[in-house]
N, C-alpha and C positions, 0 to 999 in steps of 0.2 A: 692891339691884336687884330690881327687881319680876318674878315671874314670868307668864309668859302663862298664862292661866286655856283649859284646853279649852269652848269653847262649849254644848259636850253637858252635861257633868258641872260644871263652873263649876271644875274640880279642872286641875292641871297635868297634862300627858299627859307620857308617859315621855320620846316623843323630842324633845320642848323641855325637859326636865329635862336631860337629857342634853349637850343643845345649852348648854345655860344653861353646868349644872355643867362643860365643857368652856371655853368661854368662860373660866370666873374662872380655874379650872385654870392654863390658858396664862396668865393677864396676872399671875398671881401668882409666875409663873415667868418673866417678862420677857420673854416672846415678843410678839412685835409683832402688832397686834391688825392689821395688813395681811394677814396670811400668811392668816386667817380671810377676807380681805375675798377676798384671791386666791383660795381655792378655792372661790366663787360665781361670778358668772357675769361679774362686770363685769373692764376689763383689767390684767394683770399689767405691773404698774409696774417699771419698771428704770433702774440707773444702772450707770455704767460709772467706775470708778476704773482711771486708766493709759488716757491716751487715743493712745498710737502706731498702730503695725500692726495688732500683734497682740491689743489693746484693740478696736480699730476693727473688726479680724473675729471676735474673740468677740462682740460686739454684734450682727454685723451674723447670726452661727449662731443668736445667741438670737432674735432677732426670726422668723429664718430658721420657725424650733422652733414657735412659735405658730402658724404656718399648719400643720403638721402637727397640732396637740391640738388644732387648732381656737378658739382664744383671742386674741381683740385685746391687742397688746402695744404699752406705750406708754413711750419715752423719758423718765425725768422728769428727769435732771439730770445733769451730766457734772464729771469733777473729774482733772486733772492738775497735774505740776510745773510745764508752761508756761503761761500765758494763751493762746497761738497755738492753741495743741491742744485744748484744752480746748473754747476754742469753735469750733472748725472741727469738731469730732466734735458740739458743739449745734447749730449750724448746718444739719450733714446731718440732723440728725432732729427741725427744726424746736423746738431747746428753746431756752426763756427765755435772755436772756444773764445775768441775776441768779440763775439756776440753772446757770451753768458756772461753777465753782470752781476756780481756780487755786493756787498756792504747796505749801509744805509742809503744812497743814494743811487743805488741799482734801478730801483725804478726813470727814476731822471733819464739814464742811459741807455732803456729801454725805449721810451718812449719819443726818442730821435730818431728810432730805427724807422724802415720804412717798412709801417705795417698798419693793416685795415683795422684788425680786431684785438682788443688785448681782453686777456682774462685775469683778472684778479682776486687774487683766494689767498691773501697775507693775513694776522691775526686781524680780528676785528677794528685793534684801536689805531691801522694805520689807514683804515678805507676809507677815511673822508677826504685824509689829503692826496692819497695815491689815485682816488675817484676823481678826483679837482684837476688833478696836474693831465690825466687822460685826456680829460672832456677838453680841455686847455688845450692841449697840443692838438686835439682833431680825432681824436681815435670813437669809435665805437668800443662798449665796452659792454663785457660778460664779468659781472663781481656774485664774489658769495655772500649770501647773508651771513651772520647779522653785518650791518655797516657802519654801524658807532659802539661805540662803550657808555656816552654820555649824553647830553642834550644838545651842547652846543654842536657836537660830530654828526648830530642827527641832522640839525638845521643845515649845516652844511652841505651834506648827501643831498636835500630836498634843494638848495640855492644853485649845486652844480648842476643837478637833474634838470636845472629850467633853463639854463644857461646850453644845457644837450641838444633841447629841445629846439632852442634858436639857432643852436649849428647842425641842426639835421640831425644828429646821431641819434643810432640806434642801443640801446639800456638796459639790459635783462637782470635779471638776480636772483639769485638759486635759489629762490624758495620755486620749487618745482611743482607745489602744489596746483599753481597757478596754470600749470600747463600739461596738468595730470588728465585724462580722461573723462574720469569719475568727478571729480571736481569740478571740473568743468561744465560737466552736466548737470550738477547739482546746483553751481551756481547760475546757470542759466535759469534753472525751473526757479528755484527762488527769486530771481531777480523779476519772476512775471507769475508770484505771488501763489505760486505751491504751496507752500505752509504758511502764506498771510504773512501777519508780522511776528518779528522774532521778538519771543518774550524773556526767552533765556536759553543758557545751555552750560554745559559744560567743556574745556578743554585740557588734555593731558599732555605730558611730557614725563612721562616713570621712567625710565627705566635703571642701567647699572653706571657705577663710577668709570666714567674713560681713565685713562694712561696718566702717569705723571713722572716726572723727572726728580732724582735728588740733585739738589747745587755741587756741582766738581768742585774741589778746594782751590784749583787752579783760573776756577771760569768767573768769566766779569759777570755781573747781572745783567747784563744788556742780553748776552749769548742764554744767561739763565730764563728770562724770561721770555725770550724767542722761543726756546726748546721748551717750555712747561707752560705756556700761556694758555692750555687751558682751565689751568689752576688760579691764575688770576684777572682777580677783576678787572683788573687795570688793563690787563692786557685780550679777556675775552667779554666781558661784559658780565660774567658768571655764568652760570647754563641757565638762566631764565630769561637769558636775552641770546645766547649758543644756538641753544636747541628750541629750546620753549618760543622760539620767531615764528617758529613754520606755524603751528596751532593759531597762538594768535594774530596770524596773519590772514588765518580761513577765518578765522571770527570778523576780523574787520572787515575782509571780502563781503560775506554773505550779510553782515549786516548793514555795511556801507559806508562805514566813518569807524574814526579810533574812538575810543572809553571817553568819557567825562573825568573821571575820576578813577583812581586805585584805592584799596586799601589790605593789606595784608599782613602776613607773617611770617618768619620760616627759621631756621635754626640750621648751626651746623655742629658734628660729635665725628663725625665718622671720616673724616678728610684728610690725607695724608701731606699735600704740601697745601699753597697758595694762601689765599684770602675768603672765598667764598664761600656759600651756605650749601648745606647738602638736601634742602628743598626749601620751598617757598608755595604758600596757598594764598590766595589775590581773590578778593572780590572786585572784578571789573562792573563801572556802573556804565553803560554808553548810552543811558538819558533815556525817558522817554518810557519810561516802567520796563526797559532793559536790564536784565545784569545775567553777567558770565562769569563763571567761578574756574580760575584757570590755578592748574595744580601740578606743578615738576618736583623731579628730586632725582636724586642720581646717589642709590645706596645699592651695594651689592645682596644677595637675598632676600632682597623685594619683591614683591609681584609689580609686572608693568606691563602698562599702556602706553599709546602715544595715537590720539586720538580729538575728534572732536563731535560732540553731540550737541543740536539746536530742537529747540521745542517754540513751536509760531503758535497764529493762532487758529489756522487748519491743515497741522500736520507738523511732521518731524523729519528730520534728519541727521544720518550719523556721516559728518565731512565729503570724503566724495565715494559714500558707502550708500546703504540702502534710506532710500526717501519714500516716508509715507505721507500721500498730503488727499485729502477731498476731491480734490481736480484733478481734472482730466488735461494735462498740456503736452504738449507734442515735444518734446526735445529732440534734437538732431542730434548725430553721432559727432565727435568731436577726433582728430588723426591724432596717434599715438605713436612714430616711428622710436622704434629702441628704447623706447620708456620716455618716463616725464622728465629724467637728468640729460636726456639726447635732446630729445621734442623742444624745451627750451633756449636749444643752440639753434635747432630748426629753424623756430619762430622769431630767433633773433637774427639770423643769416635772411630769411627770404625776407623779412619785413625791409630790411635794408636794402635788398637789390631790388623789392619793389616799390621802393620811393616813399614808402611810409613807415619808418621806423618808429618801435615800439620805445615806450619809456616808461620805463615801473622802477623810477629812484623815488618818487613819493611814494610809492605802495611799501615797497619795502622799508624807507627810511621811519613811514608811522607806523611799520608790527615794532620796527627795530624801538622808536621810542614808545612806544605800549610796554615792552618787554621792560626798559631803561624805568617808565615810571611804578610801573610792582617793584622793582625791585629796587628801587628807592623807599616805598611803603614799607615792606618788609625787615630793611637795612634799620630804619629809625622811625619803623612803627607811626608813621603820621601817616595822613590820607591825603595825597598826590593829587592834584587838579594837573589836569592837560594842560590850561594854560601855564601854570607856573611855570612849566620848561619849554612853551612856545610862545606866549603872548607876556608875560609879564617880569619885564628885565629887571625889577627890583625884589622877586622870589628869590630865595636863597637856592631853589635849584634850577634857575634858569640857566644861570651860568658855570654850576657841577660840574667841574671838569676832572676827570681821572688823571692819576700823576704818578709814575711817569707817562709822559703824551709821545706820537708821533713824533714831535719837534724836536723832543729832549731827546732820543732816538741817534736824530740825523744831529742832532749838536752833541752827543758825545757825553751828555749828563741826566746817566740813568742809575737811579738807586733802586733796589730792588724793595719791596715791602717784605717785612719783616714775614715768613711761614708763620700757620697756622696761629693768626691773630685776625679774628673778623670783628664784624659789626656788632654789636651789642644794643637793641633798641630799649630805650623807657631808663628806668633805674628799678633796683631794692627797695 
C-alpha cells in the first residue's frame, strides 16, 4: 500500500499515517472496510434481517435516526423466511428484487451485500447464529431482544458480543429502555446512590394474549412455526423471556449484575396454540439481602402492568418514573430524538462514526438469560442457580438446548411440538 506523500515535505504527514496505519489495523482484524466508508460522508447502508412487524419498525427507527445525525441512509437489501416478506419490506424501500432474499439461509446472502448496518428482528431462537455470522462478516448491528431461547444461545450472543468488541463494531439491542430518558435519569441518580442500596422491588409484565396462528393442513412445520412462534417456546423463549426481558433488564441495570438464583412458578389454562405458560411469578435472589419478585402473564381480562418498582435504603423508585430518595443529586437531562425505539438507532449510528462504538450483547444477552433461568424454575419447579447455565457444564441446564434449533431450520429437520401440551412441574 502506498503512502500519501505530504506535498510540502515529499514526507508522510502524521494524520495520513495514522489514517493509513488504522485502515490495515481494521482489515487485518476483519472489520469490514464499509464501517470506514460509514463514518465519511457518503450514506449509511442497511439491511434488515426478519422482515415482519417488528423488523419492518426497527428499519423504519433506523432510517427514522438518520434524519437526526444528519446522514442519508439507504436500504441495500432485505432477507426473511418468506419470499412474500422479504419483498414487500424491498418493495417499501425501493430495493432490487435480486436483493430480497428469502429461505433459511437468506441471512447468509444478506450479509455479502455491501452494507454498514444490519438490523435483525427474526424470532428469538435464530439470533445467536444470525448475531455470529454479522459480527463475522464485519457488520454493525441493531438486533431485538430477547436474543436466545436457551443458555447455550445466550452464551453465545455474550462470545460474539466480545469478538464485536475486537472488530470495532458497534451493538445495540431493543430493549429501549436503556436509552429511554427517564431511565436514564434514574439510572444515573441511582448509580451515585439516590436511594442507597437496592433492597428489593418488584417487576411486571401483565398484560393481554398476542396473536396466534392455526397449522394449515397443507403447511410444513417449519412455515408453521415461523408464522406462530410466539406461541412457542422453542421458537420465542415464551413471554417471560418475549416481553418480561425489558423489566428484567432495568432490574439488572439498576442493581448491576444478574440474579443468583430463581425460583418460581406459573401455569397455563387459557392458551390457544403452542407450548407455553399463560404467566409465571419468580422470586429473583441477586445476593446480598437482594430479591426481586418479577411477575408476567398474558391473559385476556386481566388487569395490567408493565412496570418496575425498587425500594433502597434511602429512597425508591418506579423504573424511569418518579424517584423518591433523601438526597439531593443533580442529574443532567438525557436527548430523547423521536422516542427511545429512534434514540437507540441514534446512539448506535453516532457512537460508530465517532470511533467509539457502543456494545450491549452482554447487557442484553444476561436480562435475556435472567428471563431463560425463571423460566426454567417455573417449567420444573427447581431453584435455578446462574451458574448452572453459565459456569457449571455438568448441570443438566447448562447445556438446555430447545429443539427444533436454528440449525435444524437451515438443515431442513424441523418437527413441530405437539399444540397445547406444556410443562408440568413436581408430580401428584
Amino acid at each position: 500500500m502506498k503512502k500519501k506523500a505530504n506535498k510540502k515535505t515529499g514526507e508522510v504527514s502524521r494524520r495520513d499515517f495514522i489514517k493509513t496505519t488504522a485502515v490495515v489495523s481494521l482489515a487485518a482484524m476483519g472489520v469490514s472496510t464499509n464501517r470506514i466508508f460509514a463514518a465519511g460522508s457518503g450514506k449509511i447502508r442497511v439491511g434488515l434481517i426478519g422482515c415482519g412487524g417488528r423488523g419492518n419498525g426497527a428499519l423504519s427507527n433506523c432510517l427514522a435516526a438518520g434524519k437526526h445525525i444528519g446522514r442519508e441512509m439507504e436500504v441495500v437489501g432485505t432477507a426473511d423466511w418468506f419470499k412474500s416478506r422479504a419483498e414487500g419490506a424491498g418493495k417499501r424501500h425501493k430495493v432490487p428484487e435480486e436483493r430480497c432474499f428469502y429461505g433459511a439461509d437468506a441471512y447468509k446472502k444478506l450479509l455479502k451485500t455491501n452494507i454498514d448496518v444490519v438490523c435483525i428482528a427474526t424470532s428469538p431462537n435464530f439470533r445467536p447464529v444470525h448475531f455470529e455470522a454479522a459480527v463475522k462478516a464485519g457488520k454493525n448491528v441493531f438486533m431485538e431482544k430477547p436474543v436466545a431461547v436457551d443458555p447455550p444461545g445466550g452464551r453465545k450472543i455474550i462470545e460474539a458480543g466480545e469478538l464485536a468488541k475486537r472488530k470495532g463494531l458497534g451493538v445495540v439491542a431493543g430493549t429501549q429502555r436503556r436509552h429511554q430518558r427517564g431511565y436514564r435519569r434514574n439510572a444515573y441518580a441511582i448509580k451515585r446512590g439516590a436511594i442507597g442500596k437496592i433492597l428489593g422491588g418488584c417487576v411486571w409484565w401483565c398484560g393481554g394474549a398476542l396473536w396466534y396462528k392455526r397449522k394449515n393442513p397443507n403447511e410444513s412445520d417449519a412455515d408453521y412455526l415461523v408464522r406462530n412462534w410466539v406461541s412457542f417456546t422453542e421458537m420465542s423463549g415464551d413471554h417471560i423471556v418475549e416481553q418480561h426481558v425489558h423489566n428484567l433488564d432495568v432490574a439488572n441495570w439498576f442493581i448491576g449484575h444478574p440474579p443468583d438464583n430463581a425460583l418460581g412458578f406459573g401455569g397455563r389454562a387459557r392458551r390457544k396454540t403452542g407450548d407455553q405458560f399463560d404467566f409465571h411469578s419468580i422470586d429473583l435472589d441477586y445476593g446480598d439481602g437482594c430479591r426481586i419478585h418479577s411477575m408476567c402473564r398474558q391473559i385476556n381480562g386481566t388487569d395490567g402492568r408493565v412496570s418496575e418498582f425498587f425500594a433502597g435504603t434511602e429512597g425508591t423508585t418506579w423504573g424511569g418514573g418518579r424517584l423518591e430518595s433523601k438526597k439531593n443529586i443533580d442529574v443532567p437531562d438525557f436527548p430523547e430524538h423521536g422516542g427511545p425505539y429512534v434514540q437507540e438507532h441514534v446512539d448506535l449510528l453516532n457512537s460508530i462514526l465517532k470511533g467509539e462504538p457502543l456494545n450491549e450483547a452482554r447487557n442484553v444477552a444476561e436480562a435475556t438469560l435472567t428471563a431463560i433461568m425463571g423460566r426454567i424454575s417455573t417449567y420444573t419447579g427447581k431453584l435455578i442457580r446462574w451458574k448452572d447455565m453459565m459456569e457449571k457444564k455438568d448441570s443438566p441446564w447448562y447445556n438446555l438446548t430447545c429443539k427444533p434449533s436454528a440449525k435444524d431450520f437451515e438443515e431442513g429437520d424441523v418437527k413441530a411440538p405437539p399444540d397445547d401440551v406444556a410443562a408440568i412441574p413436581g408430580r401428584a
